[in-house]
C-alpha positions in Angstrom: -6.9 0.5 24.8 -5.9 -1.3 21.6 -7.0 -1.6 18.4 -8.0 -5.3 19.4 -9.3 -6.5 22.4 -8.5 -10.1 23.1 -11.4 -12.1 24.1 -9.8 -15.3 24.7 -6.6 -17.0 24.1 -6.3 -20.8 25.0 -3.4 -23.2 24.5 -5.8 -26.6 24.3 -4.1 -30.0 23.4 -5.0 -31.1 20.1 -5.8 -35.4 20.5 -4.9 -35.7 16.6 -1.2 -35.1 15.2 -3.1 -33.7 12.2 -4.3 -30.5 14.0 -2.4 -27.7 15.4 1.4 -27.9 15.1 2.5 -30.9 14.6 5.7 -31.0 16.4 4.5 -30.2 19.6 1.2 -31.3 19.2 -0.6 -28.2 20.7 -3.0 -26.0 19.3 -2.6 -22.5 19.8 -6.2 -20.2 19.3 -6.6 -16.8 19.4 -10.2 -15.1 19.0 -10.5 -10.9 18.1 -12.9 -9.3 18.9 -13.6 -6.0 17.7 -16.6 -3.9 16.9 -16.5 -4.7 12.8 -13.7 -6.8 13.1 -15.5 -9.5 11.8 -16.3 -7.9 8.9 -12.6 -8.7 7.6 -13.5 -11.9 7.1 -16.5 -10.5 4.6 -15.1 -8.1 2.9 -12.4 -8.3 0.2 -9.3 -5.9 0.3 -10.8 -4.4 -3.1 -14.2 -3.6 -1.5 -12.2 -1.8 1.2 -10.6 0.1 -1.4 -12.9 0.8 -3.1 -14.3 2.8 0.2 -11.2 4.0 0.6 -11.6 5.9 -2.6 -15.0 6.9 -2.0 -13.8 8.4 1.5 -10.6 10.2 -0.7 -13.7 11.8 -3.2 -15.5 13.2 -0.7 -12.0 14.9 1.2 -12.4 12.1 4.5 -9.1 11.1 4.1 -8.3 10.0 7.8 -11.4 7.7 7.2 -10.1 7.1 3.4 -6.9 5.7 5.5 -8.7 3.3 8.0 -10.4 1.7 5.3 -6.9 1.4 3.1 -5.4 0.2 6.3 -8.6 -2.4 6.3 -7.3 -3.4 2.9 -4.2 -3.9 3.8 -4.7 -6.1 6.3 -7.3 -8.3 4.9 -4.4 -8.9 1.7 -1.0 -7.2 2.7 0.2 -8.5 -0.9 -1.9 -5.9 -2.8 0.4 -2.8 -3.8 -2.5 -0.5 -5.0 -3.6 -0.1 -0.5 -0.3 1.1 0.1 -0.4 3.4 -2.7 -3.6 4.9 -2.0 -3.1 4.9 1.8 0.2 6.8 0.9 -1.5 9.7 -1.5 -4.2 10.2 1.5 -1.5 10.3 4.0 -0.1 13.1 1.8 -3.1 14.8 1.8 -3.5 15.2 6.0 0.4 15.9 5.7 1.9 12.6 7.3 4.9 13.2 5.3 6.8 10.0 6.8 3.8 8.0 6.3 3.0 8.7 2.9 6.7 7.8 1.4 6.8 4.6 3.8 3.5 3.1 2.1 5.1 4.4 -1.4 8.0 2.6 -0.3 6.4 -0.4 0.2 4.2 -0.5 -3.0 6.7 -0.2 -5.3 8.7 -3.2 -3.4 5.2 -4.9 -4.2 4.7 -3.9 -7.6 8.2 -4.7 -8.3 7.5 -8.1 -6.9 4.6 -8.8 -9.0 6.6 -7.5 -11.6 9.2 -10.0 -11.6 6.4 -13.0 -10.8 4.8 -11.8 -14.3 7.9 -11.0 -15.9 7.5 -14.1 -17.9 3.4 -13.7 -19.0 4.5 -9.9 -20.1 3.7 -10.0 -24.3 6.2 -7.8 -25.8 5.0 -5.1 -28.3 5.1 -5.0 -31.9 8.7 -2.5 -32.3 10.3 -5.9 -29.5 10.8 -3.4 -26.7 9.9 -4.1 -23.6 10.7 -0.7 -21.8 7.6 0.8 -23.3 5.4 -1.8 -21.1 6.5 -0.2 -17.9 4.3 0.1 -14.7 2.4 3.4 -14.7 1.9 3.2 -11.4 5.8 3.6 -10.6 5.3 7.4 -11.7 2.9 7.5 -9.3 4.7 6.6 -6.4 7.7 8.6 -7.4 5.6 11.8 -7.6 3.8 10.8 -4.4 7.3 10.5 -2.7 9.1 13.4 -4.3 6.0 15.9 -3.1 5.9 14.7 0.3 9.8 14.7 0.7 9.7 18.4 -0.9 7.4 19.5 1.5 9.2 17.6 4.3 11.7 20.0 3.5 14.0 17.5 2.0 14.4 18.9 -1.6 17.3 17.2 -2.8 16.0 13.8 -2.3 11.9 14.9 -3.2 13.5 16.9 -6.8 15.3 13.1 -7.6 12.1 10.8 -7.1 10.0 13.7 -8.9 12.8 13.1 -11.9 12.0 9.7 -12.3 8.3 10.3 -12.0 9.0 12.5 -14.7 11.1 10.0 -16.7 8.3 7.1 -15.7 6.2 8.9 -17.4 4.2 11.1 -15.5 2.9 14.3 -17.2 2.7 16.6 -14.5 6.2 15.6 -12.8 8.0 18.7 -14.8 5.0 21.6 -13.8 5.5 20.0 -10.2 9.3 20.2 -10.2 9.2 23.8 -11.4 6.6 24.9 -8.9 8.8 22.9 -6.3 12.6 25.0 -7.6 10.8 28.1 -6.4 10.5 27.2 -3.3 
């Protein structure tokens, strides 16, 4: 079975041009109905990450992942599910996983990046390098461990470099313990 069950689904002729699509006229409606589905409409994507995290403290990271998963879909524009969904996918060894959600938080965070770009107050010394996203080093070091241990240590000792440039102060004792392998 799926992770939804349909309970209905109903083409129904909308009488007002102002309902439905307009073009054609017709309304298209489709009720899911899942046990705590509902709860989406609730809960915000924080409060599911903020599970999420509690499930990641306590070591229940495939249950850490539904609940970042539940995040993602009740706001698939916030970066910080992905990331956290891809360290716990690390963490239960789903390699692939874990460097797609990196992969797709840091095309987020990049996009909020750019949105803000202009709000962004530069420091004192004018330079606007030093303002970079911490989180970045985070992905990178997320993405270079789980490419290390997919066995792809060219492309895992490169990402773990940039976490290391980004900033990240455990990058270099990674990389080291990573060579000797």
């Amino acid at each position: 079975m799926t992770a939804y069950n349909l309970k209905k689904v109903y083409i129904e002729r909308s009488s007002e041009g102002s309902q439905g699509c307009s073009k054609n006229n017709f309304k298209f409606s489709v009720s899911l109905k899942r046990a705590g589905a509902m709860s989406y409409l609730k809960h915000s994507a924080h409060e599911f990450l903020l599970r999420g995290n509690n499930k990641v403290l306590l070591g229940e990271y495939k249950e850490a992942i539904f609940e970042f998963t539940k995040a993602i879909m009740a706001d698939p524009d916030l970066p910080h599910s992905f990331t956290c969904r891809g360290a716990a996918k690390l963490e239960i060894r789903d390699y692939e996983g874990s460097i797609s959600d990196c992969r797709e938080a840091l095309k987020l965070h990049y996009k909020m990046d750019l949105e803000t770009e202009g709000t962004i107050d530069i420091n004192s010394s004018g330079d606007k390098n030093s303002q970079i996203n911490p989180v970045y080093s985070r992905l990178y070091l997320i993405m270079g461990i789980s490419k290390m241990l997919s066995g792809n240590k060219e492309d895992g000792m490169l990402d773990l470099n940039c976490a290391r440039l980004l900033g990240h102060n455990d990058a270099v004792d990674i990389m080291k313990t990573y060579q000797n392998i």
